[in-house]
C-alpha positions in Angstrom: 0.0 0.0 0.0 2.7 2.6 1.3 6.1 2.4 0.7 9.5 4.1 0.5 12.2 3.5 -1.7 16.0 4.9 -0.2 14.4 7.2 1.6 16.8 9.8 3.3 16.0 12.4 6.1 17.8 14.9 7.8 17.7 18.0 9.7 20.7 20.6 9.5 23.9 18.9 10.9 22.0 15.3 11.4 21.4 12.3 9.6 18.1 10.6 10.7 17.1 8.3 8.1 19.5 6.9 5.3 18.6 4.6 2.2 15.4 3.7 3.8 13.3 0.8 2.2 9.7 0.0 3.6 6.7 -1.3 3.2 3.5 -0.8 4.9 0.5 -2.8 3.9 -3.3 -2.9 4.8 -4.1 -4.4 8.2 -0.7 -4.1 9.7 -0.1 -2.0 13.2 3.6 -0.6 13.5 5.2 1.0 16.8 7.5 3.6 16.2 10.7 3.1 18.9 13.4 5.9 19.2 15.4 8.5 21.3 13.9 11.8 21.7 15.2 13.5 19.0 16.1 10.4 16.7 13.7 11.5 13.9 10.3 9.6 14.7 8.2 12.9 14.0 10.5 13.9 10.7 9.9 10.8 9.8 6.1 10.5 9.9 6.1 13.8 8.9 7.8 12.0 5.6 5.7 9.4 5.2 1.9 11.4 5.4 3.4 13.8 3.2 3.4 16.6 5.3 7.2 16.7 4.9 9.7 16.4 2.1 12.5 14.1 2.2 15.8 14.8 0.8 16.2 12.1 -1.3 14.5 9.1 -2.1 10.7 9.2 -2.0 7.6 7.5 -0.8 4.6 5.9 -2.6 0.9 5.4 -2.1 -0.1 2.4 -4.5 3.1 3.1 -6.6 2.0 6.5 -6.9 4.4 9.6 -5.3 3.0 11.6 -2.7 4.2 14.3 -4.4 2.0 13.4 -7.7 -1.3 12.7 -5.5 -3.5 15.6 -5.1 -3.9 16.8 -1.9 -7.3 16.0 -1.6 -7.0 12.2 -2.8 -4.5 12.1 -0.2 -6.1 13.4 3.0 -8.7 10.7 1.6 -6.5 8.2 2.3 -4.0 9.1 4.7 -4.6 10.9 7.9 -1.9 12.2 10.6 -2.5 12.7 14.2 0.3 15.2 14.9 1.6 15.8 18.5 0.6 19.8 18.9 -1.6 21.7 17.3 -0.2 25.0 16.3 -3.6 26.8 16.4 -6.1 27.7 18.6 -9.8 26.6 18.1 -12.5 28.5 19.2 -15.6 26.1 18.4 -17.1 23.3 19.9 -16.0 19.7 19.7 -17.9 18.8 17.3 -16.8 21.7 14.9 -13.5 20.8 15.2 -14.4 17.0 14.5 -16.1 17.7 11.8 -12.8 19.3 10.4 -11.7 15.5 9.5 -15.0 15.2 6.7 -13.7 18.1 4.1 -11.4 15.7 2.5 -15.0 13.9 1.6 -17.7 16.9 1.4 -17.9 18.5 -1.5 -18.8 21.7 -0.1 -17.5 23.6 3.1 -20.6 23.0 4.6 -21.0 19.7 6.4 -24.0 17.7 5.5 -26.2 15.1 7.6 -23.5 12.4 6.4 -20.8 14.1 7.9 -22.2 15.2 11.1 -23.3 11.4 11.9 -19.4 10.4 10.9 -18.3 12.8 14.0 -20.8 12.0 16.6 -19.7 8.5 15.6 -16.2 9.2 16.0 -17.0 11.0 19.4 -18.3 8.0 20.4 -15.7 5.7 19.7 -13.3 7.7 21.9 -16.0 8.7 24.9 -16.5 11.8 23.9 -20.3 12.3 22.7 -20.7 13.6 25.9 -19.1 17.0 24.7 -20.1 17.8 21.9 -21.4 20.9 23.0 -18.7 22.1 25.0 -16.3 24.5 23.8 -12.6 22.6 22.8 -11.0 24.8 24.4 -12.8 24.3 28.3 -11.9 20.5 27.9 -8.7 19.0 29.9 -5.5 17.8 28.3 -6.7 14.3 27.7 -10.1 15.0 26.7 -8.5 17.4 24.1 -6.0 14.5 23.0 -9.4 12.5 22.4 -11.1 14.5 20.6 -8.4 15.5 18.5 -8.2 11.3 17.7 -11.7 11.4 16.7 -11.1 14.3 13.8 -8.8 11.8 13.1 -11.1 8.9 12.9 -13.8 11.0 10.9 -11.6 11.6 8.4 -11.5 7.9 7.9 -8.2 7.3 5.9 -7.3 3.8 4.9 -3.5 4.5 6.7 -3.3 6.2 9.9 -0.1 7.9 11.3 -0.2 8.7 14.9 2.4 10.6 16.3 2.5 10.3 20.7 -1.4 9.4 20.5 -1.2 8.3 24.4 -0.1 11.7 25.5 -2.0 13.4 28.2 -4.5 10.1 28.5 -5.0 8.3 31.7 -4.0 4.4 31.9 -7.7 3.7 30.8 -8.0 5.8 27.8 -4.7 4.8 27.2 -5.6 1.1 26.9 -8.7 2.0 25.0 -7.1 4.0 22.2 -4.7 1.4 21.9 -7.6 -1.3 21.5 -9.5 0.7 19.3 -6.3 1.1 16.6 -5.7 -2.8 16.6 -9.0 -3.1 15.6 -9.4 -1.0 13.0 -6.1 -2.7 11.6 -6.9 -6.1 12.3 -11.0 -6.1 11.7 -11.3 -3.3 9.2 -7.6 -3.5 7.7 -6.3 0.1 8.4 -3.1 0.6 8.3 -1.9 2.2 11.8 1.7 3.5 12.7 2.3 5.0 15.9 5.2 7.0 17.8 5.1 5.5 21.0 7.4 5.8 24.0 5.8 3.0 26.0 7.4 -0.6 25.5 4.7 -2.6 26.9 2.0 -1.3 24.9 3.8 -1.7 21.9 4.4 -5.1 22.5 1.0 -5.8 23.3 -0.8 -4.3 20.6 1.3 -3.8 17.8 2.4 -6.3 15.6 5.3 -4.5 13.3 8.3 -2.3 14.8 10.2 0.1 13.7 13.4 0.9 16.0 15.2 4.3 14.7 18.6 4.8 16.2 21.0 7.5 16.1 22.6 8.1 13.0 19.9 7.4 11.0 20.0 3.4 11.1 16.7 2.2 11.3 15.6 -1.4 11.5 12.3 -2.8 11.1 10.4 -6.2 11.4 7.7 -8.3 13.4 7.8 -7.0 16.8 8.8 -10.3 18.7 11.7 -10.0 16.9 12.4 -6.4 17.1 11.0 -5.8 20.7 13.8 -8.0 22.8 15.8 -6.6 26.1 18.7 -6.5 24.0 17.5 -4.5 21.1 15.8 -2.0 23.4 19.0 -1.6 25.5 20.9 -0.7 22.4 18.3 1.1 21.3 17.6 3.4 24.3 20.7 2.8 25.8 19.9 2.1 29.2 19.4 -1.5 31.1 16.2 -3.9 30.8 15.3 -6.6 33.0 12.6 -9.0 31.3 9.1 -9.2 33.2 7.4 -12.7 32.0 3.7 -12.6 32.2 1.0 -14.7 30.6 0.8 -12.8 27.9 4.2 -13.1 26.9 7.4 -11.1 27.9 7.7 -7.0 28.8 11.1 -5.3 29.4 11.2 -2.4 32.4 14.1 -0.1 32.6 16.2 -0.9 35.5 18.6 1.3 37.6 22.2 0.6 37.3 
């Protein structure tokens, strides 16, 4: 479905992605593993086409992003991004309904699009609020709501970047539930910066480690999420927790 070809990031006096190859295919979840700083948001940024890579380049179907028109492509990709840059001064609803102009034909949402948000709302807790003003709700019901633009605009590949930010263990575990599903029942394509081991080993089954320098390896996640590879990869010590549902890795103090 999506996929790169030498793909090659950087940032002024940094390397973070070199000769990249990659595929990403319907129904497949990916964790995104890395540093701060080690390119995981250039390199969704990349991917969605919201950024430009300097060399290589990235396909949809074969196609460039660069030769898809923008339209097309917010029909069929769809980026959570970490911040917004903007304020919005509407309701919740308003700003879900944001996610549907990819799909209406005019600026003015119709009955189609206003059920799509209320059902999106709903998948993420939220119909509650629909009246409230976004900018009166708390950091996490924020985070929610901005999930559910995301889920109205209904892409076929989701990029997520840090979707568990601000969210309480129980939302956390309920976004995370929600994106397997869509993968595995309706065959989304989901890939998500995460900074939490455990639920990327529970819920996702592709990894994509990105270390400094711009080496990047990527594979099925019970062979890319072991205590060695996430000691080199963060640099720090692991000590293996087994559980029933197979094994977790917890930073340890030296």
């Amino acid at each position: 479905m999506l996929s790169t070809e030498n793909l090659h990031l950087e940032v002024p006096g940094k390397v973070l992605c070199q000769d990249l190859t990659l595929s990403l295919e319907a129904g497949q979840c990916w964790a995104v593993l890395g540093k701060n700083g080690s390119g995981k948001t250039t390199l969704l940024h990349a991917l969605s086409g919201l950024g430009k890579p300097a060399a290589g380049r990235v396909c949809l179907d074969g196609l460039p992003l660069s030769e898809i028109p923008r339209r097309r492509l917010a029909q069929r990709v769809g980026a959570l991004l970490q911040e917004e840059t903007t304020a919005f001064s509407g309701t919740a609803l308003d700003y879900v309904l944001l996610g549907r102009f990819p799909h209406s034909a005019t600026l003015t949402p119709d009955i189609s699009d206003i059920a799509a948000a209320r059902r999106a709302l709903q998948l993420v807790g939220m119909a509650h609020a629909e009246r409230q003003a976004l900018s009166t709700l708390s950091g996490g019901e924020r985070q929610r709501v901005r999930i559910a633009l995301l889920l109205a605009q209904a892409p076929d590949i989701y990029f997520l970047d840090e979707p568990l930010q601000h969210l309480d263990l129980p939302h956390q575990l309920a976004v995370m539930q929600l994106f397997r599903q869509l993968a595995r029942d309706a065959g989304k394509t989901v890939v998500m910066v995460l900074h939490d081991i455990f639920w990327a080993s529970r819920f996702c089954d592709h990894a994509l480690l990105i270390h400094d320098g711009g080496k990047i390896a990527g594979g099925d996640t019970p062979l890319m999420i072991t205590q060695n590879a996430m000691e080199n990869l963060y640099q720090c010590r692991f000590q293996t927790v087994a559980t029933s549902d197979g094994n977790y890795f917890l930073p340890t103090l030296e």
